[in-house]
Chimera marker file (.cmm) of the C-alpha trace (Angstrom):
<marker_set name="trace">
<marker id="1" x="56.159" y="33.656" z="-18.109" r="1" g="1" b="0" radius="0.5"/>
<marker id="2" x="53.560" y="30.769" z="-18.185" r="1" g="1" b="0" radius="0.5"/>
<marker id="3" x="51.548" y="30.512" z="-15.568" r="1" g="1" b="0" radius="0.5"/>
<marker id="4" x="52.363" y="27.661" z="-14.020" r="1" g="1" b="0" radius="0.5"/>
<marker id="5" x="55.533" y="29.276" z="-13.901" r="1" g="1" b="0" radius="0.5"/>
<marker id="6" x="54.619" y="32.321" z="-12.299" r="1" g="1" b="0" radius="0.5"/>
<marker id="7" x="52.800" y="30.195" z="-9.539" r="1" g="1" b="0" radius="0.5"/>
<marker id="8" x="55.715" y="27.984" z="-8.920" r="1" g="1" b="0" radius="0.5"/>
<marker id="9" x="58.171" y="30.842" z="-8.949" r="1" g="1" b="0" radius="0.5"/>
<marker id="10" x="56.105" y="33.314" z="-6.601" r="1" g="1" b="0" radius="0.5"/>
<marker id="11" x="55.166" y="30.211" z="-4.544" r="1" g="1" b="0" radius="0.5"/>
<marker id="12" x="59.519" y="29.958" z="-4.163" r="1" g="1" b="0" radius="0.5"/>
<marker id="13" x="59.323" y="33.701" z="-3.374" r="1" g="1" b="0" radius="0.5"/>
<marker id="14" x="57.033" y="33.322" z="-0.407" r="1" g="1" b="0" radius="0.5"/>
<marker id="15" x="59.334" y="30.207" z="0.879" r="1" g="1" b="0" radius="0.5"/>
<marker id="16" x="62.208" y="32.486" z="0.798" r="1" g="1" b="0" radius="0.5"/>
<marker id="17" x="60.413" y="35.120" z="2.503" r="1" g="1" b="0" radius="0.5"/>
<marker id="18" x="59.284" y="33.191" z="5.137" r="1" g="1" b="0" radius="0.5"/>
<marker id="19" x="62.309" y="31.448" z="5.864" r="1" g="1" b="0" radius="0.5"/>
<marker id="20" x="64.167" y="34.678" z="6.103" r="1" g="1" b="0" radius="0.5"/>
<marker id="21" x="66.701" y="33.578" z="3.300" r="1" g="1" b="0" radius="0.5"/>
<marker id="22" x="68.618" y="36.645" z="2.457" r="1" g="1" b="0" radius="0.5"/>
<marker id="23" x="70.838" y="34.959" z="0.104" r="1" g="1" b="0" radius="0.5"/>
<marker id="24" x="67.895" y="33.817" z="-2.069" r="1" g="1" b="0" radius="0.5"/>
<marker id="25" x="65.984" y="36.356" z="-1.741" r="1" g="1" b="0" radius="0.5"/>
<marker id="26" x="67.507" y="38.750" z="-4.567" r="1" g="1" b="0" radius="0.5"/>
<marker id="27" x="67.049" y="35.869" z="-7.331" r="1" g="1" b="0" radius="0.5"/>
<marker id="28" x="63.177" y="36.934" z="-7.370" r="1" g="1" b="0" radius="0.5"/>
<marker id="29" x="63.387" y="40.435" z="-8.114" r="1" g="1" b="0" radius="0.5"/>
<marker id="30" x="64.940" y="43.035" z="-11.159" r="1" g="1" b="0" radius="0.5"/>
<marker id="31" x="67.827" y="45.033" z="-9.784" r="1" g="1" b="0" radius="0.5"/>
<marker id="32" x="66.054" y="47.914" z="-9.570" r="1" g="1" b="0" radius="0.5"/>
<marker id="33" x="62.546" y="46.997" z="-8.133" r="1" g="1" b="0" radius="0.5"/>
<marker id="34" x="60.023" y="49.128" z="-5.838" r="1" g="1" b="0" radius="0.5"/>
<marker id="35" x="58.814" y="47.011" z="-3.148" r="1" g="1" b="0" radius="0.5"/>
<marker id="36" x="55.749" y="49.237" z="-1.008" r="1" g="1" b="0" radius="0.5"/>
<marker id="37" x="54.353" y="48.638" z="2.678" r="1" g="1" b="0" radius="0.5"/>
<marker id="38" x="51.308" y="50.513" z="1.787" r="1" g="1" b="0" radius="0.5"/>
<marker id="39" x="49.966" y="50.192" z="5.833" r="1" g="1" b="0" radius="0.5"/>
<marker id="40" x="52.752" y="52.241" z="7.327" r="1" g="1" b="0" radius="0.5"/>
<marker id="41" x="53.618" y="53.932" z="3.820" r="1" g="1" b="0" radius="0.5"/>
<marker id="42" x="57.350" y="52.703" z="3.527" r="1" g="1" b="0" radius="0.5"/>
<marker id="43" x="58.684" y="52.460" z="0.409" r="1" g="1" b="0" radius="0.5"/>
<marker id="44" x="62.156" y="50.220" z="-0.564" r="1" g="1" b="0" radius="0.5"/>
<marker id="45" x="65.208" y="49.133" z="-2.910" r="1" g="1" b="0" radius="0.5"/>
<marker id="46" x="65.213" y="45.487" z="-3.444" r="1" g="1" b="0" radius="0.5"/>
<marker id="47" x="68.243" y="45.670" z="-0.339" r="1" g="1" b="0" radius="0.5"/>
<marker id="48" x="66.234" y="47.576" z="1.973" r="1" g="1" b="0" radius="0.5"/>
<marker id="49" x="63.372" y="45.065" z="1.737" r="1" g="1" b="0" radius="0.5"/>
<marker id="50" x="65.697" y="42.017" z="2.529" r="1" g="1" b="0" radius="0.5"/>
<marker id="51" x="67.146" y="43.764" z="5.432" r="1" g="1" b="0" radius="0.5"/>
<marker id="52" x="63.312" y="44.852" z="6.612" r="1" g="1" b="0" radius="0.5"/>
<marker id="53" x="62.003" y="41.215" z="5.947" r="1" g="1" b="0" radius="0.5"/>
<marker id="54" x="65.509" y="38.879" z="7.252" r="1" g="1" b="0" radius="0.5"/>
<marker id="55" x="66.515" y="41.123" z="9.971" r="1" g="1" b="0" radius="0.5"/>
<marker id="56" x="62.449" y="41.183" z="11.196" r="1" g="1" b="0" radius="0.5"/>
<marker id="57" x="62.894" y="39.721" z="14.855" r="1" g="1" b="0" radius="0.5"/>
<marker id="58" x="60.909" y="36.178" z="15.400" r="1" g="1" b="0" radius="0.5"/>
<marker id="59" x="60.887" y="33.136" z="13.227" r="1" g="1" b="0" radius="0.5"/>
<marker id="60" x="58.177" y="33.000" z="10.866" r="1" g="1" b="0" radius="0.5"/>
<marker id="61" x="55.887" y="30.409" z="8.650" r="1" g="1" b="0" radius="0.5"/>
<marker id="62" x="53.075" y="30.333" z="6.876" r="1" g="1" b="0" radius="0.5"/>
<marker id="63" x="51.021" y="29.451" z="3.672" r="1" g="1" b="0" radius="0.5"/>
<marker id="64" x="49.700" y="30.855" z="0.468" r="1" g="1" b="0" radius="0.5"/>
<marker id="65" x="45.821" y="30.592" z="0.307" r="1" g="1" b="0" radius="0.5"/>
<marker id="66" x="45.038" y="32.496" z="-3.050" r="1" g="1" b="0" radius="0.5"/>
<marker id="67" x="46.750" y="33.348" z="-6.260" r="1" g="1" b="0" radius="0.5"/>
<marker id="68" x="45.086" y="35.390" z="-9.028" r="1" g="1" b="0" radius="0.5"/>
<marker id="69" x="46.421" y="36.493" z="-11.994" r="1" g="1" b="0" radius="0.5"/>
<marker id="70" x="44.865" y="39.707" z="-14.059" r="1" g="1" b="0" radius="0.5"/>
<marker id="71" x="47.145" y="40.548" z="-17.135" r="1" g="1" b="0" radius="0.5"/>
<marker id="72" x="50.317" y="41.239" z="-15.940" r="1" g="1" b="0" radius="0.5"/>
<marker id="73" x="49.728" y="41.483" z="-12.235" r="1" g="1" b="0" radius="0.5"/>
<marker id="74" x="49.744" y="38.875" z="-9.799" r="1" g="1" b="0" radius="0.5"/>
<marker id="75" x="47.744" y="38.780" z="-6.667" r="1" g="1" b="0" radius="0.5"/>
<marker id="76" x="48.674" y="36.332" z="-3.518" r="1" g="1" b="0" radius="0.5"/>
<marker id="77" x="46.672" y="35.968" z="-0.144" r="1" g="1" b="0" radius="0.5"/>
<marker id="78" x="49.268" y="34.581" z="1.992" r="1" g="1" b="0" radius="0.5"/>
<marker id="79" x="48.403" y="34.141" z="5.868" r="1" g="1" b="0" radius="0.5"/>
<marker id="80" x="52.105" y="35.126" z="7.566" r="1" g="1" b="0" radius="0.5"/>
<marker id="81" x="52.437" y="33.951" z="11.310" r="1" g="1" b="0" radius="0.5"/>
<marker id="82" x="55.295" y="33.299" z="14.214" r="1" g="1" b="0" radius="0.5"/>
<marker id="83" x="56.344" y="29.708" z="14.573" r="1" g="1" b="0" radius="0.5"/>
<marker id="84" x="55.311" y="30.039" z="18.300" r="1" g="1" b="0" radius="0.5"/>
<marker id="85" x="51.632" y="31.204" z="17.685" r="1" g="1" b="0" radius="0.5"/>
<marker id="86" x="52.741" y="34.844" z="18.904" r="1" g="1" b="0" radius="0.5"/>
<marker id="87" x="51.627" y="36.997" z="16.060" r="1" g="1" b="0" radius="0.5"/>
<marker id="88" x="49.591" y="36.345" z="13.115" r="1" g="1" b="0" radius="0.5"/>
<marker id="89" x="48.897" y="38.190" z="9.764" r="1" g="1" b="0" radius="0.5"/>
<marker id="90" x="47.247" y="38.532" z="6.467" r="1" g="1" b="0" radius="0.5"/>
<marker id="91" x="49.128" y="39.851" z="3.866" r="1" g="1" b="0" radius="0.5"/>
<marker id="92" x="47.823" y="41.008" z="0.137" r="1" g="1" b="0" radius="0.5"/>
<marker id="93" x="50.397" y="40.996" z="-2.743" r="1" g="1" b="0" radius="0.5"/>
<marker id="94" x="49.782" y="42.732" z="-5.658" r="1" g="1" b="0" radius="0.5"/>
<marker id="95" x="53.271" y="41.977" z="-7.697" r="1" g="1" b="0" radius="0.5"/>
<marker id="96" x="53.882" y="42.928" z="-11.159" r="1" g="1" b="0" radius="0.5"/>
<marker id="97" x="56.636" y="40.887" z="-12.992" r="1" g="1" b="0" radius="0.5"/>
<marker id="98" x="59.005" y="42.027" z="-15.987" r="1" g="1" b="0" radius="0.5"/>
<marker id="99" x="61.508" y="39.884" z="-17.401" r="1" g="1" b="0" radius="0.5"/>
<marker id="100" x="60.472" y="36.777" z="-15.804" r="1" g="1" b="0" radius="0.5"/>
<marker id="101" x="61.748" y="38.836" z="-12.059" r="1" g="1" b="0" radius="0.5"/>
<marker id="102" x="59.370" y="40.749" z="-9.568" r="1" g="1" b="0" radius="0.5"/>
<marker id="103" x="59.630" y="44.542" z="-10.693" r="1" g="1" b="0" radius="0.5"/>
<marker id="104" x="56.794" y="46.081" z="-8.115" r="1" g="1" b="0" radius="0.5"/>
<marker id="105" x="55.591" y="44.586" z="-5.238" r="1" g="1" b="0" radius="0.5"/>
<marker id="106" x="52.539" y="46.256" z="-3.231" r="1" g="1" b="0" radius="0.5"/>
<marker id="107" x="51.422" y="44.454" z="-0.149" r="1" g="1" b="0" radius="0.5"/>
<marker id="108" x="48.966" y="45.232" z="2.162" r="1" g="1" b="0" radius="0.5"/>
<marker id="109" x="49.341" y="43.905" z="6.223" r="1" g="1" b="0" radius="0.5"/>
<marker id="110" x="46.647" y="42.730" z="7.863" r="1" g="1" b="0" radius="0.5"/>
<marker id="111" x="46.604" y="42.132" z="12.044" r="1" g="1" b="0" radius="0.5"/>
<marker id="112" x="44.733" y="38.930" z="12.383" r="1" g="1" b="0" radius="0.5"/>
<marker id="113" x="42.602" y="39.225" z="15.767" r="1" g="1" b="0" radius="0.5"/>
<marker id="114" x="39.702" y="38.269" z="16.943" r="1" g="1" b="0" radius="0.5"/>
<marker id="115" x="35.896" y="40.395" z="16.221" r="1" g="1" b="0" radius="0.5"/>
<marker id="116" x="35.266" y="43.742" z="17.515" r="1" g="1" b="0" radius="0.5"/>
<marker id="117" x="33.045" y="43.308" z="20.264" r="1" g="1" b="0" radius="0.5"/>
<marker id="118" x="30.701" y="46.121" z="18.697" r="1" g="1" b="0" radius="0.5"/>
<marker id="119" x="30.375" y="43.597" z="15.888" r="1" g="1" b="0" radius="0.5"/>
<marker id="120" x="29.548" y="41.140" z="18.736" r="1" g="1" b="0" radius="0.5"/>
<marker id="121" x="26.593" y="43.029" z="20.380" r="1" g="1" b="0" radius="0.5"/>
<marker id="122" x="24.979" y="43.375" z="17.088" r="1" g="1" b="0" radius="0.5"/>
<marker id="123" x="25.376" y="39.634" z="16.187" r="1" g="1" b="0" radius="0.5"/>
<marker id="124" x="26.190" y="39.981" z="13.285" r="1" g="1" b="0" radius="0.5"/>
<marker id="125" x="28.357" y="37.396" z="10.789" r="1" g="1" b="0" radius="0.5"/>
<marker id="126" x="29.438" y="34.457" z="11.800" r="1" g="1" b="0" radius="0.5"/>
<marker id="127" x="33.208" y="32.821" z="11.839" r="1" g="1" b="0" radius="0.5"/>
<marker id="128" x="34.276" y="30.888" z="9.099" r="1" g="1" b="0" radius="0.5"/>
<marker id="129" x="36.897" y="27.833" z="9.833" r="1" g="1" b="0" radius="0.5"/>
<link id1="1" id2="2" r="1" g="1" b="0" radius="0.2"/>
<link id1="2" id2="3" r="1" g="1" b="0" radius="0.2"/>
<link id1="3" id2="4" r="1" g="1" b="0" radius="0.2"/>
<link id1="4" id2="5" r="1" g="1" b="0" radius="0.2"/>
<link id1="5" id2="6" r="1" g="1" b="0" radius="0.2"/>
<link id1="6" id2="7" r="1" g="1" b="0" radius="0.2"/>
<link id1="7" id2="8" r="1" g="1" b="0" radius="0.2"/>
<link id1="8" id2="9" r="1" g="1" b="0" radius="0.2"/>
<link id1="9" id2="10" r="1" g="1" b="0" radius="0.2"/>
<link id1="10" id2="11" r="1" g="1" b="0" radius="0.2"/>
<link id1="11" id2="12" r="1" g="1" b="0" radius="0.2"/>
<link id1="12" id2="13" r="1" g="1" b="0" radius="0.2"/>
<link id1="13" id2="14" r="1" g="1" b="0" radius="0.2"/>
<link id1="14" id2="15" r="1" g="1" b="0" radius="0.2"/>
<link id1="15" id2="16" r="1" g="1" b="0" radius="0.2"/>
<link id1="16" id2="17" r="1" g="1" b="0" radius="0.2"/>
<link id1="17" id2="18" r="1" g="1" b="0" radius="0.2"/>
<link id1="18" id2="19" r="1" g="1" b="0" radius="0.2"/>
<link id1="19" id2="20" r="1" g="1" b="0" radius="0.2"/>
<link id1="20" id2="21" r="1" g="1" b="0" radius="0.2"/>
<link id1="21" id2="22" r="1" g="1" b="0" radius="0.2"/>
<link id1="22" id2="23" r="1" g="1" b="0" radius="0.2"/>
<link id1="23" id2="24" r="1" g="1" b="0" radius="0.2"/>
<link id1="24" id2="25" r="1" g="1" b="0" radius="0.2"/>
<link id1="25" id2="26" r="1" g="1" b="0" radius="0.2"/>
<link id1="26" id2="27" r="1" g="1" b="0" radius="0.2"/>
<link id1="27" id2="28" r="1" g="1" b="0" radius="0.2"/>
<link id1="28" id2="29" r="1" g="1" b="0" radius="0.2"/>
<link id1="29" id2="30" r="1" g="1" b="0" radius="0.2"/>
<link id1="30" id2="31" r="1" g="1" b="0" radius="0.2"/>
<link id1="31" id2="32" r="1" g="1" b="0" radius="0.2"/>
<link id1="32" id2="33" r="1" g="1" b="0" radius="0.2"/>
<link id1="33" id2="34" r="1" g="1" b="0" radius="0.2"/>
<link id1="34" id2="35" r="1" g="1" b="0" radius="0.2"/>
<link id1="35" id2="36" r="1" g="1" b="0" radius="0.2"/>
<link id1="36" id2="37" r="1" g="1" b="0" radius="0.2"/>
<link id1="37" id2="38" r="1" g="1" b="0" radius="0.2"/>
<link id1="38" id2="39" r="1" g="1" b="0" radius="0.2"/>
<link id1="39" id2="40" r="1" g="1" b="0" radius="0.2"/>
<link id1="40" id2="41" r="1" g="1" b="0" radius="0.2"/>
<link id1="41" id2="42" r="1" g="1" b="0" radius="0.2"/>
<link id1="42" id2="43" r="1" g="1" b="0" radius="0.2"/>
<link id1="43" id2="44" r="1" g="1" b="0" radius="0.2"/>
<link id1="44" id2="45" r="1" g="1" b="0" radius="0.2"/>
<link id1="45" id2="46" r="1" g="1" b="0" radius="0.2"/>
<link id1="46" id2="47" r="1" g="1" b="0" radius="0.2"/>
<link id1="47" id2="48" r="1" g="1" b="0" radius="0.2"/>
<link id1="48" id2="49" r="1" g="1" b="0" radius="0.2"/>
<link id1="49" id2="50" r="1" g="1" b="0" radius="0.2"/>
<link id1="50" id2="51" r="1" g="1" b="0" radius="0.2"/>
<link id1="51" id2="52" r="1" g="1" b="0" radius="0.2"/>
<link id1="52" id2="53" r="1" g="1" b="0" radius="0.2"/>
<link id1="53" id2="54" r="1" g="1" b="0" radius="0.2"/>
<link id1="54" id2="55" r="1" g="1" b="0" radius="0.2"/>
<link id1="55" id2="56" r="1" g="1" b="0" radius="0.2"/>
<link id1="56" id2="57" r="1" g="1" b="0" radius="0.2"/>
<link id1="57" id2="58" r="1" g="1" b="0" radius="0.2"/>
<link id1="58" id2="59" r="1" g="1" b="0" radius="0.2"/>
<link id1="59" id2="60" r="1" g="1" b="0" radius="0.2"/>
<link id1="60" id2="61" r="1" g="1" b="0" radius="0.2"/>
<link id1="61" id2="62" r="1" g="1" b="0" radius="0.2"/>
<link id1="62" id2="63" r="1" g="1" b="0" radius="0.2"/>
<link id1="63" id2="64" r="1" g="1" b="0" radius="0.2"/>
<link id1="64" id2="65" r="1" g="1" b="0" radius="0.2"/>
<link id1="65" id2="66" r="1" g="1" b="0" radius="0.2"/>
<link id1="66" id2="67" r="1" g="1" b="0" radius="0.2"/>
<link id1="67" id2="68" r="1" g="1" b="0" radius="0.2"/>
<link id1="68" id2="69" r="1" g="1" b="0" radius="0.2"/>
<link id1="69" id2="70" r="1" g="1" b="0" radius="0.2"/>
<link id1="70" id2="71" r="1" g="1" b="0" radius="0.2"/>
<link id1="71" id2="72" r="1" g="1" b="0" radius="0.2"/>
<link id1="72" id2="73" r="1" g="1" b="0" radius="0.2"/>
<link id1="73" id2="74" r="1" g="1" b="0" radius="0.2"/>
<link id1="74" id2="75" r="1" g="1" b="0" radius="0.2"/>
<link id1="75" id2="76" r="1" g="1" b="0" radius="0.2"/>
<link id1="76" id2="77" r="1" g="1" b="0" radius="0.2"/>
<link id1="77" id2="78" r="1" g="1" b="0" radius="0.2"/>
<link id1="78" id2="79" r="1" g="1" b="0" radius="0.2"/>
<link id1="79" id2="80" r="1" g="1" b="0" radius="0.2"/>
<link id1="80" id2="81" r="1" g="1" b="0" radius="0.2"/>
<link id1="81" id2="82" r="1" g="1" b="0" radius="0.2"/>
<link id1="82" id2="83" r="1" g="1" b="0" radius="0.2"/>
<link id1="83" id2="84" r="1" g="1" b="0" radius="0.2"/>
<link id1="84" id2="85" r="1" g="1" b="0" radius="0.2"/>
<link id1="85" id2="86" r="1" g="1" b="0" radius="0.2"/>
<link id1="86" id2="87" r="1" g="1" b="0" radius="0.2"/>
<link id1="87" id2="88" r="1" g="1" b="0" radius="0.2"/>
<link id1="88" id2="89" r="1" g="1" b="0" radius="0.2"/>
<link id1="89" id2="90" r="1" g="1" b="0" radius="0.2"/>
<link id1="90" id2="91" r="1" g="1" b="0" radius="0.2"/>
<link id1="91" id2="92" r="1" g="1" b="0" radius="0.2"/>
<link id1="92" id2="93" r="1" g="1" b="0" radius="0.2"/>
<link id1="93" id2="94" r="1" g="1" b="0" radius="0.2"/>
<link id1="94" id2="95" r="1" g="1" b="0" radius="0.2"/>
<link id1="95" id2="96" r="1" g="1" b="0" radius="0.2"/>
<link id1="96" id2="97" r="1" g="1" b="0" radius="0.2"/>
<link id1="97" id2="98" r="1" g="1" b="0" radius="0.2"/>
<link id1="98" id2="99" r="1" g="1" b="0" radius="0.2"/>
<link id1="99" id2="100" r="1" g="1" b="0" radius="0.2"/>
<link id1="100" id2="101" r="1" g="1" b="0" radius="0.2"/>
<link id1="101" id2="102" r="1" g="1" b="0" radius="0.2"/>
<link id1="102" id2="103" r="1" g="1" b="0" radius="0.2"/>
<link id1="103" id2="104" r="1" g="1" b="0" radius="0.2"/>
<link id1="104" id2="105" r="1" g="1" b="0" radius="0.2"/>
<link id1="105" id2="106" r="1" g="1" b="0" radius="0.2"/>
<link id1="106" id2="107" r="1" g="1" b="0" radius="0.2"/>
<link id1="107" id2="108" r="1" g="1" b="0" radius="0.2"/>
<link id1="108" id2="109" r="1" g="1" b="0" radius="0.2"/>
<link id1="109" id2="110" r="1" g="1" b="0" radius="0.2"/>
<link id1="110" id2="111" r="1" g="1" b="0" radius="0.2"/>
<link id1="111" id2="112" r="1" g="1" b="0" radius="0.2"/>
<link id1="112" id2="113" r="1" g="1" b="0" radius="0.2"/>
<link id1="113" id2="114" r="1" g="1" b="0" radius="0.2"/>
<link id1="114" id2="115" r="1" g="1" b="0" radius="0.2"/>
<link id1="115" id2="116" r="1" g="1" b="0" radius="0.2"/>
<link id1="116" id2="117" r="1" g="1" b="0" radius="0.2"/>
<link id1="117" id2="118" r="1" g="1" b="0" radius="0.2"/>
<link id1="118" id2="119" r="1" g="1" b="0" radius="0.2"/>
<link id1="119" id2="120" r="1" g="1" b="0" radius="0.2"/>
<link id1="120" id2="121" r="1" g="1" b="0" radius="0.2"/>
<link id1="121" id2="122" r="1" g="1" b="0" radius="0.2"/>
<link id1="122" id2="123" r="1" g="1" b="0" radius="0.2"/>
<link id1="123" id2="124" r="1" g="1" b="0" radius="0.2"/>
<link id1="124" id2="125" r="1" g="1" b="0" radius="0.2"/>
<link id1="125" id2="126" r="1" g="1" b="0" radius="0.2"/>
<link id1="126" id2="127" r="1" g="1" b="0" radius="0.2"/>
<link id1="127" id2="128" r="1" g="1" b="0" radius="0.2"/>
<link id1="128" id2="129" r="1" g="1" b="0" radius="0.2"/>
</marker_set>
């Protein structure tokens, strides 16, 4: 797939995923694709993970802020967070494609929150907008 492509497509993906769209959701992936939660060590069919992600309590948004390709495998940043303000995440994608459909997808959840207050008493870093 070209590039541009992949970006527009795995752009659509994220769309679907936040909007909860079970009925779009299986275009995006080969039949029989692995899809890992590597923070609580879940593994899933491509069924499981709609279930997991539509059924997910809370109505959701958020935006892509990275895409990097290397080779075959795709990398997104995408900040994930509750329409109300509630909860808010950062979640890495590593997704490897195959036939122009997502075959493996490994993401990584994040807890956004604010710094540690050891962190604090050493003054150390500085927030970034």
């Amino acid at each position: 797939m070209q590039e541009n492509k992949r970006e527009e497509f795995l752009k659509q993906y994220w769309t679907a995923v936040l909007g909860q769209r079970a009925d779009q959701l299986p275009l995006f992936f080969k039949e029989d694709a692995c899809i890992r939660w590597h923070n609580t060590r879940e593994q899933f069919t491509v069924a499981e993970f709609i279930r997991a992600n539509c059924e997910y309590p809370g109505e959701w948004a958020g935006e892509a802020e990275r895409l990097e390709t290397v080779g075959e495998c795709s990398i997104m940043a995408v900040h994930v967070h509750t329409k109300d303000g509630s909860l808010s995440f950062h979640v890495v994608s590593f997704i490897r494609m195959k036939d122009d459909l997502i075959s493996e997808l490994d993401e990584y959840w994040g807890d956004d929150g604010p710094v540690p207050g050891w962190r604090k008493e050493k003054q150390i870093g500085i927030l970034f907008p």
